[in-house]
TIMI-2910 file (N, C-alpha, C, CB; in pm, 1 decimal, decimal comma, always signed):
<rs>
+----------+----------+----------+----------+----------+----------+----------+----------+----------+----------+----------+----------+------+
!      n_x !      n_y !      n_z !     ca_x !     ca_y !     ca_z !      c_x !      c_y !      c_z !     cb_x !     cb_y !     cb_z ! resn !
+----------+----------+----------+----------+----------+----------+----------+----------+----------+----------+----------+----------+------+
!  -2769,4 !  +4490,5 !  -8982,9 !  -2866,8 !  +4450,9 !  -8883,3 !  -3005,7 !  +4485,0 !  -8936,4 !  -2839,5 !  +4520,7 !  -8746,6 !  Unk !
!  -3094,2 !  +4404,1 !  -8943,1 !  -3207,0 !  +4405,7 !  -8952,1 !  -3287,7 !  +4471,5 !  -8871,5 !  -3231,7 !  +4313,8 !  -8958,3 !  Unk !
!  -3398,8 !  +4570,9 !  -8922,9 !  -3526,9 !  +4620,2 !  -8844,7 !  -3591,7 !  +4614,6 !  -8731,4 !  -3599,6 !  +4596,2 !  -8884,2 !  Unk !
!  -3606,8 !  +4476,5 !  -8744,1 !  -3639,4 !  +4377,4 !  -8608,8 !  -3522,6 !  +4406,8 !  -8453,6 !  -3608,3 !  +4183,7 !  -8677,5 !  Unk !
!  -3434,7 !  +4349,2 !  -8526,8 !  -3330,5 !  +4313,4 !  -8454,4 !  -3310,8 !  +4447,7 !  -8367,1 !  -3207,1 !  +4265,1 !  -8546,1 !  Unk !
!  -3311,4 !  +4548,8 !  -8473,6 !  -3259,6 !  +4686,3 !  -8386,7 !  -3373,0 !  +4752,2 !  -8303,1 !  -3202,3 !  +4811,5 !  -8493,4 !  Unk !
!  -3492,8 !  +4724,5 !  -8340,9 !  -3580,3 !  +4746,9 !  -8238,3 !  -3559,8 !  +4722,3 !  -8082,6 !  -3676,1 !  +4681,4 !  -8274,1 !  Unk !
!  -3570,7 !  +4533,4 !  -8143,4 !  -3519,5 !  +4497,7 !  -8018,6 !  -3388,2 !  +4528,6 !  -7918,7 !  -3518,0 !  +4395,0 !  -8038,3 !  Unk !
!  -3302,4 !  +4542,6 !  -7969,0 !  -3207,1 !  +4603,0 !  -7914,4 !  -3233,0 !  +4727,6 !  -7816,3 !  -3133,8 !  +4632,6 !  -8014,7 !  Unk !
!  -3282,9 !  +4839,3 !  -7886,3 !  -3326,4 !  +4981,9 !  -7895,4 !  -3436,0 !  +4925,7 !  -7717,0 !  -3437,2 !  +5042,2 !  -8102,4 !  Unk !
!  -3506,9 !  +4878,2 !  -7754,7 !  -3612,8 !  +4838,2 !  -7651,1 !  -3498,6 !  +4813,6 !  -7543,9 !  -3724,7 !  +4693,7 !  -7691,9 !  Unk !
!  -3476,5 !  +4695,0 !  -7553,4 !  -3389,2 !  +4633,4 !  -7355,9 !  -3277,5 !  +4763,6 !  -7336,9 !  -3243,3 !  +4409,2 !  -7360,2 !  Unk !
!  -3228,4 !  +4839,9 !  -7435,9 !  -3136,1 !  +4925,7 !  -7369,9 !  -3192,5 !  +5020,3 !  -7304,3 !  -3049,5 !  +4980,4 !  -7447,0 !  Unk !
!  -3312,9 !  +5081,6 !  -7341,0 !  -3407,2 !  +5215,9 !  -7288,3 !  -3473,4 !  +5113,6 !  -7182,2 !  -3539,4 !  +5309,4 !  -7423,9 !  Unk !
!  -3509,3 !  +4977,6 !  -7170,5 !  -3572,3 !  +4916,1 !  -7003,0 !  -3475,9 !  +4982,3 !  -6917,2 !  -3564,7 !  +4719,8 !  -6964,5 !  Unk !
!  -3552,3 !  +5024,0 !  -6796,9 !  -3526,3 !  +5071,7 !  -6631,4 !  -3461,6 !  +4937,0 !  -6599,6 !  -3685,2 !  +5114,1 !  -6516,3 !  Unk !
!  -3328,5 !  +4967,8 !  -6481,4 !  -3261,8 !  +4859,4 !  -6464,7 !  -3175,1 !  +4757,3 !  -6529,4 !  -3321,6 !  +4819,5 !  -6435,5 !  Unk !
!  -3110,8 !  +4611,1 !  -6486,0 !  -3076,5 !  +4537,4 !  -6481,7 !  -3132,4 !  +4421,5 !  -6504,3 !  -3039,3 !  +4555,0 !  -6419,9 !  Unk !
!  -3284,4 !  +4378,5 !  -6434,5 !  -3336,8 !  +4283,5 !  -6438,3 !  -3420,5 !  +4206,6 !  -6609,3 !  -3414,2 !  +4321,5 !  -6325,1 !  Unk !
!  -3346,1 !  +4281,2 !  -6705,1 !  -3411,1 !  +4268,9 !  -6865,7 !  -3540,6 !  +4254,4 !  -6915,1 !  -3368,0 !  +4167,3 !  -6926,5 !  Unk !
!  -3651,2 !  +4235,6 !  -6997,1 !  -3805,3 !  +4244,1 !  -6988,7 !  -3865,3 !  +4132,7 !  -7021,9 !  -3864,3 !  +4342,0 !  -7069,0 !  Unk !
!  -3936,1 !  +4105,0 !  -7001,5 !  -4021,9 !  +4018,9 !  -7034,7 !  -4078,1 !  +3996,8 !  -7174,8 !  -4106,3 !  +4041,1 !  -6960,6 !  Unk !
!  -4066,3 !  +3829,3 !  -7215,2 !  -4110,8 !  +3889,3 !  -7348,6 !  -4232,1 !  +3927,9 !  -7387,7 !  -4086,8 !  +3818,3 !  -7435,6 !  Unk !
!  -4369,6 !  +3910,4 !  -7296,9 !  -4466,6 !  +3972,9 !  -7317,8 !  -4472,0 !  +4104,2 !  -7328,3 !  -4530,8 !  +3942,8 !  -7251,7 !  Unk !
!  -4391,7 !  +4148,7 !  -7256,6 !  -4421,0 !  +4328,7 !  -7209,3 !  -4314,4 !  +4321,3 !  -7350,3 !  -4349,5 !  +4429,7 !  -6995,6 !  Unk !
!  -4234,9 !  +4280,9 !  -7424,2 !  -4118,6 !  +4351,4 !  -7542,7 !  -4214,9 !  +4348,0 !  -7638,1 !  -3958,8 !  +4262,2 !  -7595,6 !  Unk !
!  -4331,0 !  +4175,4 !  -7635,4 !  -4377,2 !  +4191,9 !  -7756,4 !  -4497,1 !  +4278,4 !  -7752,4 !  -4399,9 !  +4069,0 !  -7815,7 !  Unk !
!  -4562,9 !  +4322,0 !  -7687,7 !  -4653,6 !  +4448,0 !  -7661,1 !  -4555,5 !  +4568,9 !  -7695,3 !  -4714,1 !  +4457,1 !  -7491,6 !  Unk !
!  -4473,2 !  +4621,6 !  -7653,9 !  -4408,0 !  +4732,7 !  -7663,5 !  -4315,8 !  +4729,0 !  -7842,0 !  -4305,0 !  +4735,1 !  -7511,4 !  Unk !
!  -4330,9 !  +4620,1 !  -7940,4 !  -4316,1 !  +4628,0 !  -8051,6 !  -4452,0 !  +4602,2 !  -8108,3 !  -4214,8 !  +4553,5 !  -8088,0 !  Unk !
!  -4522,2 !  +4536,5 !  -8068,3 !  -4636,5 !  +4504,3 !  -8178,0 !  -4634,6 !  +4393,2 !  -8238,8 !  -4642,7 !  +4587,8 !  -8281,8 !  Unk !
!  -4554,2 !  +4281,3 !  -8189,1 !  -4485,4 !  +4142,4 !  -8247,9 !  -4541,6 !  +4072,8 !  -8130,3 !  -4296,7 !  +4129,0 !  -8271,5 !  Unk !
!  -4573,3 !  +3928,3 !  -8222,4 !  -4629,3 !  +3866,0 !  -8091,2 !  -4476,6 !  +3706,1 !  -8064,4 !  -4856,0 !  +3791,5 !  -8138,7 !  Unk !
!  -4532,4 !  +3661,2 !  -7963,2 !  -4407,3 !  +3592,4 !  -7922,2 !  -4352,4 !  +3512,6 !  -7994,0 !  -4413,7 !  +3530,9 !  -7823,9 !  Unk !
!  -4416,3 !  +3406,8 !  -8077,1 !  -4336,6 !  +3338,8 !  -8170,4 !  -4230,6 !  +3402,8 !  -8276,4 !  -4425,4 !  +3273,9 !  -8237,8 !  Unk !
!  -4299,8 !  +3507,8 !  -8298,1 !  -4183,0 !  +3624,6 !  -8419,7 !  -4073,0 !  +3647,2 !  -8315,3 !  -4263,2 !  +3827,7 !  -8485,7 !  Unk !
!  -4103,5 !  +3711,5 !  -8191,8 !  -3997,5 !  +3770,5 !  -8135,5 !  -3863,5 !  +3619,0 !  -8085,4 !  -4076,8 !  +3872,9 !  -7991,0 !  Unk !
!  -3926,7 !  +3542,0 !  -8029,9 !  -3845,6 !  +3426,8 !  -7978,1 !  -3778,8 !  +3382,8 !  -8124,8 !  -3947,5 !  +3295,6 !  -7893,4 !  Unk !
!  -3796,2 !  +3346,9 !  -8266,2 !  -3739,5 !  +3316,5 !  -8372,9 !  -3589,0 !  +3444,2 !  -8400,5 !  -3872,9 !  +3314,7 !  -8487,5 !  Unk !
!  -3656,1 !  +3572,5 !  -8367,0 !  -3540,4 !  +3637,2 !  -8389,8 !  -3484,0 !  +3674,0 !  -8233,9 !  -3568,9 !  +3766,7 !  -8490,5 !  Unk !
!  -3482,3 !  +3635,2 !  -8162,5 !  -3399,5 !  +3612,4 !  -8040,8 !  -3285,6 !  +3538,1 !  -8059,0 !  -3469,2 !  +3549,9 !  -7941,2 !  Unk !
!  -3352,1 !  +3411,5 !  -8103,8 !  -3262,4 !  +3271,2 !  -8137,5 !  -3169,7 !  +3307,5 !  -8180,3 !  -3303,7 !  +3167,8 !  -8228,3 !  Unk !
!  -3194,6 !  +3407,3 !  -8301,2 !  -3063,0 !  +3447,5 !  -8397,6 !  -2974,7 !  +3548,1 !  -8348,1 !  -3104,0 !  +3503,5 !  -8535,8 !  Unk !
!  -3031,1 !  +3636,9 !  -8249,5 !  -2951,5 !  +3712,4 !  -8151,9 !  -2917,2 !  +3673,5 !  -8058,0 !  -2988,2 !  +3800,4 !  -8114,0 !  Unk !
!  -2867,8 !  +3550,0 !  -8014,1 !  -2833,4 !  +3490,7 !  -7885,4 !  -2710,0 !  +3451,2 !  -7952,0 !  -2933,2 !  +3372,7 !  -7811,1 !  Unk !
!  -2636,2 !  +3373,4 !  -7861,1 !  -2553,5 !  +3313,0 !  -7914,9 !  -2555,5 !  +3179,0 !  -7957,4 !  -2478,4 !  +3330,0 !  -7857,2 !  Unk !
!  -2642,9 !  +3103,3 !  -7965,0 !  -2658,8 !  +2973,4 !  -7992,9 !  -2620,7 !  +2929,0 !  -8183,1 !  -2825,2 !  +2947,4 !  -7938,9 !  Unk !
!  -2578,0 !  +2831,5 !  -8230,5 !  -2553,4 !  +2777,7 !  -8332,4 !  -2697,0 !  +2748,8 !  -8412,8 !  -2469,7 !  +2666,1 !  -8297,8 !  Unk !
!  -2637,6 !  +2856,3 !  -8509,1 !  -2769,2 !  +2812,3 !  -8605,6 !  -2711,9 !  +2845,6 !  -8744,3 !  -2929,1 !  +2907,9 !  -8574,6 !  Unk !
!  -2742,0 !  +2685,2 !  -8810,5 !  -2692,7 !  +2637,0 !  -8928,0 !  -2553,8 !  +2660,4 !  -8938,5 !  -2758,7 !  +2689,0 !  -9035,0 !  Unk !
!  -2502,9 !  +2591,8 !  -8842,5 !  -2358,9 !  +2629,5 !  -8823,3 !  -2289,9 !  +2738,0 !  -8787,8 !  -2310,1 !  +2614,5 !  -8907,5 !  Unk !
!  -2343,2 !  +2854,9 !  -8766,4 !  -2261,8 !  +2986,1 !  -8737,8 !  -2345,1 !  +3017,9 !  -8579,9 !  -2286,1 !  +3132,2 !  -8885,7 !  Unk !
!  -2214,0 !  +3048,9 !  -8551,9 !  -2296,4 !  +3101,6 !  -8391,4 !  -2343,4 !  +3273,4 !  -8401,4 !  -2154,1 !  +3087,6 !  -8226,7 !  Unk !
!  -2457,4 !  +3237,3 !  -8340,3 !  -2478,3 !  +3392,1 !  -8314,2 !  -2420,4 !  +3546,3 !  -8268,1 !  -2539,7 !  +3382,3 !  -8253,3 !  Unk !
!  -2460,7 !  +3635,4 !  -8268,9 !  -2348,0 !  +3757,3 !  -8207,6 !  -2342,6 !  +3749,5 !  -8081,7 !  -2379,0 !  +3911,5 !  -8232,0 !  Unk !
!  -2440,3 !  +3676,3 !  -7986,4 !  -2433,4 !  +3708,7 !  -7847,5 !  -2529,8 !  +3826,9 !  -7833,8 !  -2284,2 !  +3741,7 !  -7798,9 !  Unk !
!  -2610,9 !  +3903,7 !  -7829,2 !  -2637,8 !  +4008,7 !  -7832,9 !  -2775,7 !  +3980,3 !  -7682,3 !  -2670,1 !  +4057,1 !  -8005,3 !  Unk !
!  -2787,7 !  +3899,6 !  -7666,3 !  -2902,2 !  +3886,1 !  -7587,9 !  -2934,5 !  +3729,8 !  -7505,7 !  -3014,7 !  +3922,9 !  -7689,6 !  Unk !
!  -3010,9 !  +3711,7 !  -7398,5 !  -3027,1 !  +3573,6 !  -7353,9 !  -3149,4 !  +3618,9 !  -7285,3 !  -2903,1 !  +3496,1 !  -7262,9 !  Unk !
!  -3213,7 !  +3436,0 !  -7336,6 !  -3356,1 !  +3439,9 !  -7336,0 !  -3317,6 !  +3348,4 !  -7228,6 !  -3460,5 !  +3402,3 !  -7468,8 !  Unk !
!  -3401,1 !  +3361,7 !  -7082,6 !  -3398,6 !  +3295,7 !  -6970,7 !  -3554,6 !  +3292,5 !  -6914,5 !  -3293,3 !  +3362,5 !  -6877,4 !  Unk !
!  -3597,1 !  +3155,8 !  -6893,6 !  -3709,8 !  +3115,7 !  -6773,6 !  -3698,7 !  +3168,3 !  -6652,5 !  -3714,7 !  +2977,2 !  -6738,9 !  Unk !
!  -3812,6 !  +3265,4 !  -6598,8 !  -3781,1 !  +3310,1 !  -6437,4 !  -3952,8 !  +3276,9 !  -6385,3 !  -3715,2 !  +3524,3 !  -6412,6 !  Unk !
!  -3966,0 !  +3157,4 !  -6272,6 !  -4105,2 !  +3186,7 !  -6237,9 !  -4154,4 !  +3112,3 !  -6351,0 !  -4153,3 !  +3345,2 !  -6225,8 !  Unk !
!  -4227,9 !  +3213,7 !  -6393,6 !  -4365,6 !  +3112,2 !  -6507,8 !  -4355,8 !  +3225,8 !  -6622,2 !  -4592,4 !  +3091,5 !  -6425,3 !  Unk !
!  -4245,1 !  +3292,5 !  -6634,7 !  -4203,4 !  +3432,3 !  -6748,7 !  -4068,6 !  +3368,3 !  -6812,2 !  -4158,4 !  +3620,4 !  -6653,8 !  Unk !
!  -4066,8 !  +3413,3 !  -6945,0 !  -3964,0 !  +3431,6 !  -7018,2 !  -3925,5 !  +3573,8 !  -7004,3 !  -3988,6 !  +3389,8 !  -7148,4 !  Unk !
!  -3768,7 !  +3599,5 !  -6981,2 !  -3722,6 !  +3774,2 !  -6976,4 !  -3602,6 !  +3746,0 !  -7057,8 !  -3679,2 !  +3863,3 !  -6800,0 !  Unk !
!  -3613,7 !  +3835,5 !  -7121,8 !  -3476,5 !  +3843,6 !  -7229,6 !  -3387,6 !  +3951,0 !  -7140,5 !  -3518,2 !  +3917,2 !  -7420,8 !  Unk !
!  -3252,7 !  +3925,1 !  -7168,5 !  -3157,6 !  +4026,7 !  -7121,8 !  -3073,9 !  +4109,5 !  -7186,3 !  -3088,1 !  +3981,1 !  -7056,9 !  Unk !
!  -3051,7 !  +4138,0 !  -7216,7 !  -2935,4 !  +4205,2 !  -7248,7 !  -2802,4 !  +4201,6 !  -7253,7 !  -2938,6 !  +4266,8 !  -7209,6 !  Unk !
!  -2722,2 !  +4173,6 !  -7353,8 !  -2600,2 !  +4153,4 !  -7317,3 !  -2492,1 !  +4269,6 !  -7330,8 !  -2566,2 !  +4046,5 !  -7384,5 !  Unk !
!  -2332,1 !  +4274,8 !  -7282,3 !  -2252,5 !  +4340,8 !  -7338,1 !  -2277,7 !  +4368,4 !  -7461,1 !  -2155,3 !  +4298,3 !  -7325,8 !  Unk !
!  -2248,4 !  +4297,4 !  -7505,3 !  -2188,0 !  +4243,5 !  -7683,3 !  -2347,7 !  +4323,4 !  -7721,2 !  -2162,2 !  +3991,0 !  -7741,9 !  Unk !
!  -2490,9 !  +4311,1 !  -7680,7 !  -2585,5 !  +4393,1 !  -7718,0 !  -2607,7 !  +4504,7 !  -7698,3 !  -2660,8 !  +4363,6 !  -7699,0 !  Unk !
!  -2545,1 !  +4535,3 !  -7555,5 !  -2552,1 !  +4696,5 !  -7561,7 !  -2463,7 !  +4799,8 !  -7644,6 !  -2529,8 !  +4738,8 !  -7433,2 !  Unk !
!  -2355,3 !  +4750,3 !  -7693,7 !  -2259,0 !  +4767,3 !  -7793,7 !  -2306,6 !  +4788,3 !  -7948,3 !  -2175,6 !  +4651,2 !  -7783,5 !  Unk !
!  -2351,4 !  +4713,7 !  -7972,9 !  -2481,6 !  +4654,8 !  -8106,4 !  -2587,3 !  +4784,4 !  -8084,4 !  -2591,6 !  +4452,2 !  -8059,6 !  Unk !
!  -2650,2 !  +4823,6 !  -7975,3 !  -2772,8 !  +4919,3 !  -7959,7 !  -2724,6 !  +5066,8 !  -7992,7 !  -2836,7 !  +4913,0 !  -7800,9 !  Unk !
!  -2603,3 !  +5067,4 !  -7921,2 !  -2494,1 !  +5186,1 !  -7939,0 !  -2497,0 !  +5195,5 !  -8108,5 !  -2314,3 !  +5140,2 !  -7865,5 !  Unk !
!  -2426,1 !  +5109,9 !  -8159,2 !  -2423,0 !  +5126,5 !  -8312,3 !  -2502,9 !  +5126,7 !  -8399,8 !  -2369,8 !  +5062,9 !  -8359,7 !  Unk !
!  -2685,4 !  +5074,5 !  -8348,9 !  -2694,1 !  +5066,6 !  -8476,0 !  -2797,8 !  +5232,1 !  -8441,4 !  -2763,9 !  +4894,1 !  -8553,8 !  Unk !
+----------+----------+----------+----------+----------+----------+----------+----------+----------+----------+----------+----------+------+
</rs>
């Protein structure tokens, strides 16, 4: 797992609650601004890219007029390990 990746991870598991963060407030709280963070989302979601599906580790959802990433099983598992 990559740098990035485990940040992110590291981040939504230490968020208060259920409701997952926003990606403004994740990319403030790394120092990454949104296009970096949404590229490596992609690859932590589960979606197909270049043929291999992703780990699942996270889902990027529209709420309102915000993007909030969540958290998944399969990511809190991943946060645990790395």
């Amino acid at each position: 797992m990559d740098e990035l990746s485990a940040a992110i991870l590291h981040a939504l598991a230490e968020a208060p609650g259920a409701d997952g963060m926003s990606l403004a407030r994740l990319g403030k709280r790394l120092g990454q601004g949104a296009s970096v963070l949404l590229r490596q989302l992609a690859l932590m979601g589960d979606a197909s890219v270049g043929g291999v599906a992703g780990p699942g580790w996270v889902r990027v959802v529209r709420e309102d007029e915000r993007w909030v990433v969540h958290l998944t099983d399969a990511g809190r598992q991943a946060a645990r390990a790395a």
